[in-house]
C-alpha distance (Angstrom), angle and dihedral (degrees) to the residues before:
residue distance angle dihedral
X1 . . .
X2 3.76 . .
X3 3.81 125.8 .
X4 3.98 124.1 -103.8
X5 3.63 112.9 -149.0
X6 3.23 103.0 -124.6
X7 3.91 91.2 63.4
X8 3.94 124.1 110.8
X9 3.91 127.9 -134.0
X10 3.86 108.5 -141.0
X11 3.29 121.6 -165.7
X12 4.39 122.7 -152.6
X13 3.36 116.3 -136.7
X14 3.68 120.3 -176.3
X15 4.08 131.0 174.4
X16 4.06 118.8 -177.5
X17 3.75 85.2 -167.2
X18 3.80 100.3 95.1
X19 3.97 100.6 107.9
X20 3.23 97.0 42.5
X21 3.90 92.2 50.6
X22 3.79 83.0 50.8
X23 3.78 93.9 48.9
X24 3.93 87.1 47.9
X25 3.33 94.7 50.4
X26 3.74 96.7 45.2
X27 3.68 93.0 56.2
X28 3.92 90.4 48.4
X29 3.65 89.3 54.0
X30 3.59 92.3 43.6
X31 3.71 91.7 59.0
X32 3.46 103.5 44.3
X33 3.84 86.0 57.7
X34 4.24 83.8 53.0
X35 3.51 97.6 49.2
X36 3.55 93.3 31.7
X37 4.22 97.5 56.2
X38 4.11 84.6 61.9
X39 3.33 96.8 64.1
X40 3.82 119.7 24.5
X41 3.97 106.3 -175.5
X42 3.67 122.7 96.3
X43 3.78 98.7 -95.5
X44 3.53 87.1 55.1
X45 3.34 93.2 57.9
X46 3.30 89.5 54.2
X47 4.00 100.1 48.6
X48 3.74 78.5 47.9
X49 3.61 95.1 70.0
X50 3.90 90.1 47.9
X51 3.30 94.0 52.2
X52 3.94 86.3 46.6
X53 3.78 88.0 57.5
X54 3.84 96.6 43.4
X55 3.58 106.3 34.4
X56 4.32 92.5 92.1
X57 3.99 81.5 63.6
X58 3.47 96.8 57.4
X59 4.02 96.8 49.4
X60 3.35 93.4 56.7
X61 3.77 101.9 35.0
X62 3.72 74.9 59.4
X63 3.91 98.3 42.1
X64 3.79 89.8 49.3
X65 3.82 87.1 43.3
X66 3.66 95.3 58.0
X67 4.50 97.0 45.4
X68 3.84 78.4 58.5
X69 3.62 94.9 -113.2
């Protein structure tokens, strides 16, 4: 069957990753509010989300850290 002109490619796209973005995106939100309540001046904010961004490193740095490993 040829194709007209005047008809449109479409292309599917479909992601199953939805909760978990929301769940990941929760908890980032979540700890910028933590971090962000001890220190409530601008550059805190901004060390805030760092430590937002970093904190998952630290736990299991410190998880790893503690099985000896």
């Amino acid at each position: 069957m040829a194709k007209t002109s005047n008809e449109k490619m479409v292309k599917v796209v479909r992601s199953d990753q939805g909760q978990l973005a929301l769940l990941l995106f929760t908890a980032y939100v979540g700890a910028v509010i933590y971090f962000f309540q001890q220190d409530l001046t601008v550059w805190g904010f901004i060390v805030a989300l760092l430590k937002a961004i970093f904190w998952p490193a630290y736990v299991v740095f410190e998880a790893l850290s503690g099985f000896g490993v």
